[in-house]
C-alpha positions in Angstrom: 0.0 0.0 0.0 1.4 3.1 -1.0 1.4 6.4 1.4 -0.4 8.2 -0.5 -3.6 5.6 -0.8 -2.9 5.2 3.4 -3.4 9.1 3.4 -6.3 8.8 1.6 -7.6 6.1 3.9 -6.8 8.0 7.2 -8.8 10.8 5.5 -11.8 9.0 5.0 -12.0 7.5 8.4 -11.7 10.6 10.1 -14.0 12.2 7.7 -16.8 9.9 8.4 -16.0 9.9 12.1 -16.7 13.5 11.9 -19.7 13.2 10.1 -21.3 10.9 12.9 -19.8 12.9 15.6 -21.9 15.7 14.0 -25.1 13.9 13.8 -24.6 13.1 17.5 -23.5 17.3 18.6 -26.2 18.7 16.3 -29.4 17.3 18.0 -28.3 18.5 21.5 -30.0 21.3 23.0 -27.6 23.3 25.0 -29.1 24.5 27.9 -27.5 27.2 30.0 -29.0 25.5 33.2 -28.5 22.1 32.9 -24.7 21.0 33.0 -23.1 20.6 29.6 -22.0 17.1 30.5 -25.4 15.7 30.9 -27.1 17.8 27.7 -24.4 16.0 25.6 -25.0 12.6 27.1 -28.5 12.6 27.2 -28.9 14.4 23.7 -26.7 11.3 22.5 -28.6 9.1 23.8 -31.5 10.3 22.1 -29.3 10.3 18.5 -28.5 6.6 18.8 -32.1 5.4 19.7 -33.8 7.6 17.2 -31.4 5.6 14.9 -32.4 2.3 16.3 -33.8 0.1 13.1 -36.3 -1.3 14.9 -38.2 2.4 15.1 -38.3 2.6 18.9 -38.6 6.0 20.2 -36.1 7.3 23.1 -36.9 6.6 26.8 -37.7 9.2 28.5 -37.5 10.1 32.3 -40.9 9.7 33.4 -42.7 10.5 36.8 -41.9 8.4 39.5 -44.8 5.6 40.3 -46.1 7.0 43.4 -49.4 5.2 43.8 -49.4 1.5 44.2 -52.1 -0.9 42.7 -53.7 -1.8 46.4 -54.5 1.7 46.4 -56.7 2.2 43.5 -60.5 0.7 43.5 -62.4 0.9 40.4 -66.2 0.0 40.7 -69.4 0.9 38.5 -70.3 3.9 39.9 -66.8 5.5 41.1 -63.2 5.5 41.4 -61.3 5.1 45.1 -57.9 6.7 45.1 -56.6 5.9 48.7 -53.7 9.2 49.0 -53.2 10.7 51.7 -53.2 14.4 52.5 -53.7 14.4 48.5 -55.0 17.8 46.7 -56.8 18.9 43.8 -55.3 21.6 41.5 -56.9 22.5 37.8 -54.1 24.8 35.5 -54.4 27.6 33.3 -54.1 28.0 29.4 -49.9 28.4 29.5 -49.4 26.2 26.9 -45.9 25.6 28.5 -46.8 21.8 29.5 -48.5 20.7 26.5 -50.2 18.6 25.5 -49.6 16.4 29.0 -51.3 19.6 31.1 -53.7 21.9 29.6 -56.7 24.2 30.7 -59.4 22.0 31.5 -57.4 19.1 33.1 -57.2 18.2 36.7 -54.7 16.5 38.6 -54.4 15.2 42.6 -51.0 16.3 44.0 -48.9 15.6 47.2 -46.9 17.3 49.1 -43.5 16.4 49.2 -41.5 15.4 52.4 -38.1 15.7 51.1 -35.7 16.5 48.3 -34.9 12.8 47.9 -38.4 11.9 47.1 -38.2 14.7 44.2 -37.0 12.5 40.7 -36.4 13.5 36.9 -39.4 13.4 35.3 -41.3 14.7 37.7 -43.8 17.0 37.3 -44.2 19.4 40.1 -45.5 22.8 41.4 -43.3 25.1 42.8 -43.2 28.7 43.6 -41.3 31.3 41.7 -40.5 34.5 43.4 -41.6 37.3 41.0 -44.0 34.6 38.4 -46.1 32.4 41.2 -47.0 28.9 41.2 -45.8 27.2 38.4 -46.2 23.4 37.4 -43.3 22.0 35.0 -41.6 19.1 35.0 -37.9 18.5 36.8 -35.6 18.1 34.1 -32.2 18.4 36.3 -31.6 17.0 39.7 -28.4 18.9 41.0 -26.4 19.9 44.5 -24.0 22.8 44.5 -22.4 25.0 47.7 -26.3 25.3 48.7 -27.7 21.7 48.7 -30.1 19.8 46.4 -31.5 22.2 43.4 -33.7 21.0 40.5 -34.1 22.5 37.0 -37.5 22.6 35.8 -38.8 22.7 32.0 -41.8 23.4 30.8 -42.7 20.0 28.3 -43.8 22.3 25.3 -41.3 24.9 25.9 -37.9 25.2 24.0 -35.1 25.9 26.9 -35.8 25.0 30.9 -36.3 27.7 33.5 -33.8 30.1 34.1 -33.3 30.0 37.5 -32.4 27.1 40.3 -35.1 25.7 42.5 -35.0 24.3 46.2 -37.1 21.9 47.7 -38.1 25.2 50.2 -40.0 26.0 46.6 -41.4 23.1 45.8 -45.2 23.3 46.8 -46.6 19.5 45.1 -45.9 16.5 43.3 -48.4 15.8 40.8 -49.5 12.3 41.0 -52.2 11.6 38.5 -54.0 13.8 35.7 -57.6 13.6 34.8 -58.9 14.8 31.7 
């Protein structure tokens, strides 16, 4: 094999692996809140599985399963939700977590006893200093010089919250939705 045809070889293969590393870079939505480390991760492991050939679409963090089997009774006439200290809360016309949360829905939320019980995928109410109660789902679990702080992003909105939320903020859990 002459030098020049290894050249051209060595060229090619770092050509393509440049072209693949540029699939994977180019569907990952920086995020100034959520560390840069994760975004690229996660956004990579969204690349490869929307390139699985089987057509699977990417997991995605889900709410935790807070309400066990034995605690739901379905009957004729009514449904038995046994949660305790549960409440109701109905949402206004945002549009920021569509299409899971919408005007007209209803949902039964806890309160929270600690940070630990808070997980990706969560969707949760929480209150925001100068904007009020807002319910969007936790898209960053974090700790820094101040303890545990979450990142929150609205599902139909482009980029996450700007700021840092503590459990102190942190009003509900929501734990099912009713439409």
């Amino acid at each position: 094999m002459s030098s020049q045809t290894f050249c051209i070889a060595e060229f090619m293969a770092i050509f393509v692996a440049g072209i693949i590393i540029g699939l994977v870079v180019s569907n990952v939505n920086f995020d100034s809140n959520i560390p840069t480390s994760y975004s690229i991760a996660e956004g990579a492991k969204e690349t490869v599985n929307s390139l699985n050939p089987l057509g699977n679409a990417p997991e995605r963090n889900s709410p935790a399963d807070r309400i066990a089997e034995w605690q739901i009774e379905v009957f004729k006439d009514k449904v038995i939700l046994d949660i305790q200290d549960a409440e109701w809360a109905s949402f206004a016309d945002t549009n920021s977590m569509d299409p899971v949360l919408d005007q007209g829905a209803n949902a039964i939320q806890i309160k929270p006893k600690s940070a630990d019980e808070i997980k990706v995928g969560d969707i949760v109410s929480y209150e925001h200093a100068d904007q009020g109660r807002i319910i969007h789902r936790v898209a960053y679990k974090g700790t820094d010089e101040n303890g545990t702080y979450f990142i929150m992003k609205g599902d139909n909105n482009p980029t996450s919250d700007p700021d840092k939320v503590r459990f102190s903020q942190i009003k509900s859990v929501t734990v099912a939705i009713i439409y």
